[in-house]
VMD Tcl script that builds the backbone (N, CA, C; Angstrom):
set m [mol new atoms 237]
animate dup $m
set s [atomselect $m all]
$s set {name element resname resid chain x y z} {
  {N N UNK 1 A 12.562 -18.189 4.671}
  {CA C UNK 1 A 13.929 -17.764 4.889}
  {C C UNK 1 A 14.850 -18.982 4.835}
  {N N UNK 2 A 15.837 -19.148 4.341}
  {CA C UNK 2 A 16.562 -20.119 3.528}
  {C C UNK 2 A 17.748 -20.228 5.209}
  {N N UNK 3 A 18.191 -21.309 5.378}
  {CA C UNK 3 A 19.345 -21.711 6.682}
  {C C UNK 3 A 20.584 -21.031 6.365}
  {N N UNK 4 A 21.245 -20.872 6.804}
  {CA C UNK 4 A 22.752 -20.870 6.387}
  {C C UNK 4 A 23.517 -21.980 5.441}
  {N N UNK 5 A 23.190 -22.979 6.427}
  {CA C UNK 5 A 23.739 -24.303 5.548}
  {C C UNK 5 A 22.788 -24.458 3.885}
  {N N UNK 6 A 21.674 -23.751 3.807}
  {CA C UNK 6 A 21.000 -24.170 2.724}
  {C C UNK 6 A 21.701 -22.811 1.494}
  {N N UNK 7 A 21.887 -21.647 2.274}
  {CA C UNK 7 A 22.186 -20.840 1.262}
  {C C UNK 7 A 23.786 -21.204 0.952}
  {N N UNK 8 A 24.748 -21.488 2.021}
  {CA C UNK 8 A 26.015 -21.973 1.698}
  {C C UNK 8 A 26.185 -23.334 0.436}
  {N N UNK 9 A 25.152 -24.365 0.573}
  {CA C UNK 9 A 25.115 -25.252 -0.426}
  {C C UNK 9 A 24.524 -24.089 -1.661}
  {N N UNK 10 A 23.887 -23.710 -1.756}
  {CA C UNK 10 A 23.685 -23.141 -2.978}
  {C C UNK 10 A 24.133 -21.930 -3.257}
  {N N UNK 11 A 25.664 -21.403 -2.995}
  {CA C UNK 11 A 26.211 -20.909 -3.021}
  {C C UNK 11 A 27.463 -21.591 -3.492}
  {N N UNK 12 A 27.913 -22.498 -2.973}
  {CA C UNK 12 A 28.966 -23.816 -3.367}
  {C C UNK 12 A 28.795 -24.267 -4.637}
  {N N UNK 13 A 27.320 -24.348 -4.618}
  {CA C UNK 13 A 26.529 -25.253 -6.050}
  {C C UNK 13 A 27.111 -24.296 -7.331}
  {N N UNK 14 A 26.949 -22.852 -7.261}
  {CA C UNK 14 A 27.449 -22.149 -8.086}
  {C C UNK 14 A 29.295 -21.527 -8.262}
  {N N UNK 15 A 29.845 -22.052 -7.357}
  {CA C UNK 15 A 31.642 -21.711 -7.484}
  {C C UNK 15 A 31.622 -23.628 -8.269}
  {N N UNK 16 A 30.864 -24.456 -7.690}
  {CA C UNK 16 A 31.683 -25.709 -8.654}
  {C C UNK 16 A 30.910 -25.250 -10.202}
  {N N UNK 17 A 29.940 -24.613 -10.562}
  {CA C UNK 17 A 29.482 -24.366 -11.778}
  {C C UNK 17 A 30.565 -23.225 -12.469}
  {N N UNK 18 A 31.372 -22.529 -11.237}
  {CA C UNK 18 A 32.311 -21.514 -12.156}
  {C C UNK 18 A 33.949 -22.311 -12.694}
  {N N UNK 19 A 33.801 -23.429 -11.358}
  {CA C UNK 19 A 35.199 -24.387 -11.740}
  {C C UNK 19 A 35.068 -25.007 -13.423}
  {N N UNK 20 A 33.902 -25.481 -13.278}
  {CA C UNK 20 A 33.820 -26.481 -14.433}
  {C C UNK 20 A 34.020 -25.319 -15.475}
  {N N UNK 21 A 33.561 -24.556 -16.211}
  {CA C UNK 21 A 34.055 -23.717 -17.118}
  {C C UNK 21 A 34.463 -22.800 -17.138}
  {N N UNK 22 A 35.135 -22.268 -16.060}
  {CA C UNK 22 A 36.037 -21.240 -15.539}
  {C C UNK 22 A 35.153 -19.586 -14.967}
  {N N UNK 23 A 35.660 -18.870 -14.177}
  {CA C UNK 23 A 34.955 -18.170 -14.167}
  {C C UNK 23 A 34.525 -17.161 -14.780}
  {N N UNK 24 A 35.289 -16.367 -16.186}
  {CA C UNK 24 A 34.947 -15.177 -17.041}
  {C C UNK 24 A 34.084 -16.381 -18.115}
  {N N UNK 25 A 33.830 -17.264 -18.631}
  {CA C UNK 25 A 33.320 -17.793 -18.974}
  {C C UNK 25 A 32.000 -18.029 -18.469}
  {N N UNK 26 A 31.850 -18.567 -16.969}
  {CA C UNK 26 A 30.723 -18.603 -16.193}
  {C C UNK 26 A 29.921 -17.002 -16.323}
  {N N UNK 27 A 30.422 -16.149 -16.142}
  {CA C UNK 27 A 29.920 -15.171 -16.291}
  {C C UNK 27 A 29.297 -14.446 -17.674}
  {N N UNK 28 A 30.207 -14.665 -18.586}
  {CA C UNK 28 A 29.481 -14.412 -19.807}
  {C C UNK 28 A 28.373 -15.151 -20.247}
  {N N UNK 29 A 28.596 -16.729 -19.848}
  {CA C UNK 29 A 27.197 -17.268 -20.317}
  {C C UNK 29 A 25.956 -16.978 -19.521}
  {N N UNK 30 A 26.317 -16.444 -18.242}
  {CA C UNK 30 A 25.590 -16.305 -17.449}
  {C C UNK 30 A 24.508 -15.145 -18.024}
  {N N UNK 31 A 25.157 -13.930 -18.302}
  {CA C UNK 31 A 24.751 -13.081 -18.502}
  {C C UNK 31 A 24.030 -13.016 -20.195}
  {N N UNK 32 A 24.463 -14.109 -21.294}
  {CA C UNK 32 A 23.984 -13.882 -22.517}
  {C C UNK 32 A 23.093 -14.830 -22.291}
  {N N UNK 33 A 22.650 -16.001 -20.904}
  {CA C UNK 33 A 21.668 -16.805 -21.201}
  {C C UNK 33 A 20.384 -16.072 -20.238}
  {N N UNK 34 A 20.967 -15.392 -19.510}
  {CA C UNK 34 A 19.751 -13.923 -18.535}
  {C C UNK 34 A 19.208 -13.247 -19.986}
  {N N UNK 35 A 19.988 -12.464 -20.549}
  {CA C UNK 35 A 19.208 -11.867 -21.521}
  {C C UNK 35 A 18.333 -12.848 -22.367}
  {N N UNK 36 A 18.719 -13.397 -23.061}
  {CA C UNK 36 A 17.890 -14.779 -23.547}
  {C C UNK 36 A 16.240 -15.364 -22.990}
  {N N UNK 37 A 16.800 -15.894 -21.644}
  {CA C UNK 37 A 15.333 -15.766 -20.507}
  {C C UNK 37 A 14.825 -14.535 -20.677}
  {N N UNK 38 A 15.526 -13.049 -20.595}
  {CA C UNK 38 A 14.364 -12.002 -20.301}
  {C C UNK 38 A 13.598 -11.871 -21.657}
  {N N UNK 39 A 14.139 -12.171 -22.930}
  {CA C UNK 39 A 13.722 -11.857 -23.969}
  {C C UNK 39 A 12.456 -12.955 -24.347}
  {N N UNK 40 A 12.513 -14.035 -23.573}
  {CA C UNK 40 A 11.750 -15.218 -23.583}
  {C C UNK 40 A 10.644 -15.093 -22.714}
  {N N UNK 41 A 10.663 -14.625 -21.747}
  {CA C UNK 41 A 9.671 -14.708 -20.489}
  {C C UNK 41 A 9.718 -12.941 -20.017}
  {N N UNK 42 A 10.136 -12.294 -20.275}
  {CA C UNK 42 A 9.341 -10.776 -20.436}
  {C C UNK 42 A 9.581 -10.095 -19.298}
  {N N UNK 43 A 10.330 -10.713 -17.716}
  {CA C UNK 43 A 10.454 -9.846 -16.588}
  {C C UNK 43 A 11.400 -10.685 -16.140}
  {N N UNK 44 A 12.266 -9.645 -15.278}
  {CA C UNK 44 A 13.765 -9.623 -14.682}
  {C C UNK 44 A 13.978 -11.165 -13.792}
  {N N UNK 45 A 12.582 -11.449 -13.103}
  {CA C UNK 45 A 12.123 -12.291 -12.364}
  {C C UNK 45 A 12.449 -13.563 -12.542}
  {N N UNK 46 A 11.469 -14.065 -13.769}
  {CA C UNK 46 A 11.326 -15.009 -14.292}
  {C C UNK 46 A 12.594 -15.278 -15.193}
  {N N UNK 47 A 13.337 -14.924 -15.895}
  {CA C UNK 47 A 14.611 -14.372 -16.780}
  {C C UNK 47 A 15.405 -14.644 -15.516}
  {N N UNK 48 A 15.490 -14.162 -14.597}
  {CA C UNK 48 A 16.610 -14.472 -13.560}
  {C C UNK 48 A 16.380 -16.338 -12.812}
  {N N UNK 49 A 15.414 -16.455 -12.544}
  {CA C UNK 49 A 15.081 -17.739 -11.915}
  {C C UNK 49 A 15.027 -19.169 -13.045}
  {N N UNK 50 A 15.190 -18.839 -14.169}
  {CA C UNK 50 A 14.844 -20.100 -15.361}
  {C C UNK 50 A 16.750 -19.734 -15.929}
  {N N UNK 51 A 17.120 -19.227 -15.483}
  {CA C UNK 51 A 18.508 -19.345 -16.020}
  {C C UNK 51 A 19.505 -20.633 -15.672}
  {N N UNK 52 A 19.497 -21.535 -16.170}
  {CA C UNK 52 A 20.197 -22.968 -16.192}
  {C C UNK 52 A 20.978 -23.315 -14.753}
  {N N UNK 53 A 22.075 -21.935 -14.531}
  {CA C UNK 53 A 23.232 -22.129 -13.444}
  {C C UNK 53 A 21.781 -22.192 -11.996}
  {N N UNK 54 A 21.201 -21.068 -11.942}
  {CA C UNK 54 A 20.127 -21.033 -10.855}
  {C C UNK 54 A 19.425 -21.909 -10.724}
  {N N UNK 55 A 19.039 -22.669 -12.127}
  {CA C UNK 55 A 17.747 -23.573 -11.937}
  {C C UNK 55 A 18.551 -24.553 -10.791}
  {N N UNK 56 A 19.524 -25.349 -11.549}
  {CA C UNK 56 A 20.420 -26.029 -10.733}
  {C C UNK 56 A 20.261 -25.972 -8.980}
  {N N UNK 57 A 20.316 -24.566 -9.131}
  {CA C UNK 57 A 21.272 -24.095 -7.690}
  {C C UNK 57 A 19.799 -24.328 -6.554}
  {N N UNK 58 A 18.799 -23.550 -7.251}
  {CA C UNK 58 A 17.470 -23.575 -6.421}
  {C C UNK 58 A 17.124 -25.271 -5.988}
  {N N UNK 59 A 17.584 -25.484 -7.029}
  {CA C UNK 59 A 16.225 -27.183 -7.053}
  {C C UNK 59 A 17.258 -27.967 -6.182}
  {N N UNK 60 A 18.227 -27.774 -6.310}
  {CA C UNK 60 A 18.994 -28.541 -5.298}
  {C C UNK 60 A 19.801 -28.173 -4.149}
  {N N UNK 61 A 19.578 -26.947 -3.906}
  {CA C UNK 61 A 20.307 -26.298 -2.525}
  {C C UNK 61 A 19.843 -27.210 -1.013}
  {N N UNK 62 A 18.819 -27.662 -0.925}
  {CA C UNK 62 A 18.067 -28.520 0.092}
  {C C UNK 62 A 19.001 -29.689 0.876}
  {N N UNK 63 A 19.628 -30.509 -0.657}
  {CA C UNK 63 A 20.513 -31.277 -0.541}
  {C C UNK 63 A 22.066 -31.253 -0.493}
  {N N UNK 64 A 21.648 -31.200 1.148}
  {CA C UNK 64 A 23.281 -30.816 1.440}
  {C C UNK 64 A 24.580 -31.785 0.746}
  {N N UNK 65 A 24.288 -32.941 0.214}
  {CA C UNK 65 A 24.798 -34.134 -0.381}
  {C C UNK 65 A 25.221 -33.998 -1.603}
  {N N UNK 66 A 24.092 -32.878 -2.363}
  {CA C UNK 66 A 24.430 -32.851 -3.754}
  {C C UNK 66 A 25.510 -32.986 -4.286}
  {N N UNK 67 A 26.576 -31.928 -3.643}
  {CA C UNK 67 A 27.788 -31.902 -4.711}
  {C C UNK 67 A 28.619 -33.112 -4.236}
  {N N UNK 68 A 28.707 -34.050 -3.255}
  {CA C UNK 68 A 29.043 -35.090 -3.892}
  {C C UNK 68 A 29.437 -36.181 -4.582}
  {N N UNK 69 A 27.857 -35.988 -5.367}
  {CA C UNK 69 A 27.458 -36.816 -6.554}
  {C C UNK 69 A 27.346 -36.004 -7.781}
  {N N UNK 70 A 27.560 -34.946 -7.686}
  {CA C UNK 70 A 26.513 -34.150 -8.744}
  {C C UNK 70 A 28.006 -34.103 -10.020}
  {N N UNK 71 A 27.016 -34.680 -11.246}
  {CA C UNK 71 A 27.818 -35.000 -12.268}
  {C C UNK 71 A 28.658 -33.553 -12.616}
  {N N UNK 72 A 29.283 -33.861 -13.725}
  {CA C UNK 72 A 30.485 -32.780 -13.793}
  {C C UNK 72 A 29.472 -32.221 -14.980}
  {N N UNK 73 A 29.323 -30.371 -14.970}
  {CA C UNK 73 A 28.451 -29.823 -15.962}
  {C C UNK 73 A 27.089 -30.020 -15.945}
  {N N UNK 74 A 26.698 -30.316 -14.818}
  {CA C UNK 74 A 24.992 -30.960 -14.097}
  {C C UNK 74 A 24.182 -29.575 -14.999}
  {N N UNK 75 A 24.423 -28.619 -15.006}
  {CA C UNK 75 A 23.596 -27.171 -14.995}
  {C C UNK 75 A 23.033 -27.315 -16.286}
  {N N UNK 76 A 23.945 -28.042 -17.611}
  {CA C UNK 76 A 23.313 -28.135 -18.821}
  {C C UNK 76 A 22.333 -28.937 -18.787}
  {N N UNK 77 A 21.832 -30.267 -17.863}
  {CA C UNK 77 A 20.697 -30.356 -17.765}
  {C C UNK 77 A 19.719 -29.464 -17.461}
  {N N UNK 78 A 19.598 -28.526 -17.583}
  {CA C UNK 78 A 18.348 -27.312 -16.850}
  {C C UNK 78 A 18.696 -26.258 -17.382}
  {N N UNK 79 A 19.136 -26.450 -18.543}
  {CA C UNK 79 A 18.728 -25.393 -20.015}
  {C C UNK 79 A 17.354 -25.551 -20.903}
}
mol reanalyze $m
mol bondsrecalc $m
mol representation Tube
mol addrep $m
């Protein structure tokens, strides 16, 4: 079960991922790079969790520090 403070950072992690390219934007890629994963890896699951904005969000929610430092457009690393 994830803290408050851990789900609030990775919750944060994803509004600065909607700043950087706005949010109807965030959302469309969101959703044409989900289909993409599901078509790649075969269940809702896996397709939902390998999606770039999440990978981000999971691997670094821990670190309450992240955003920070965390470069501008960090998420395209974890495509």
């Amino acid at each position: 079960m994830k803290t408050n403070a851990i789900l609030m950072n990775h919750e944060k992690i994803h509004l600065r991922q909607q700043i950087e390219i706005l949010v109807i934007p965030f959302y469309v890629f969101y959703a044409f790079e989900f289909l993409t994963r599901l078509f790649q890896y075969k269940t809702l699951n896996l397709a939902y969790q390998n999606i770039s904005f999440d990978r981000e969000a999971y691997l670094k929610e821990k670190d309450l520090d992240y955003l920070k430092s965390r470069p501008f457009c960090a998420f395209i690393g974890y495509l």
